[in-house]
N, C-alpha and C positions, 0 to 999 in steps of 0.2 A: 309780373316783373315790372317793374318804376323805371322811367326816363333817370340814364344816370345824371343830369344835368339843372334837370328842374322837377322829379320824383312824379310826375304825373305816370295814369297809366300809357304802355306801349302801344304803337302802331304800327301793324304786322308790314304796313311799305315802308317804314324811316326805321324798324330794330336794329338795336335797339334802344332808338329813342324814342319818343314820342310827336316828333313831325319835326319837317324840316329845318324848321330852324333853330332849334337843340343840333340836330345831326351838323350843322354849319359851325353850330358855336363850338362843340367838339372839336370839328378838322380845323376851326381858326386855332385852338390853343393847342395842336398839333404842329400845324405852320409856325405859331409863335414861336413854340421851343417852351412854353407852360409845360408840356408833361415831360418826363425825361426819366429812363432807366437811368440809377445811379451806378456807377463802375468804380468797383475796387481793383482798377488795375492800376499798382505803379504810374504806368507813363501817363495816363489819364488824369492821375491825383498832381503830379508836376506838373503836368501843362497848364489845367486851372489856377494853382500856386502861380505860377507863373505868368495867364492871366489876370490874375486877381492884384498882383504888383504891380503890374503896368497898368492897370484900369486906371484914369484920371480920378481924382479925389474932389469928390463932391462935401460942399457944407453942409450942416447939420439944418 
């Protein structure tokens, strides 16, 4: 099995990544909000919609 982060091989204390600091960069884009199951619910898809209007509008 490969580090999912940077494919080196695993190390049976950090699985499964490959040492500690894949296992860190992982829980960071966890904390961030990087990964995210997507939802097909209704109220989910309006709320975004509804964030996504109000977001301030950035230049190109």
């Amino acid at each position: 099995m490969s580090c999912p982060i940077c494919d080196k091989e695993t190390d049976p204390k950090y699985r499964p990544f490959c040492s500690k600091r894949c296992a860190d960069v992982d829980l960071a884009k966890w904390l961030s909000g990087s990964y995210a199951i997507p939802s097909e619910d209704p109220e989910d898809l309006e709320e975004a919609a509804r964030e996504a209007e109000s977001a301030p509008k950035r230049p190109h």
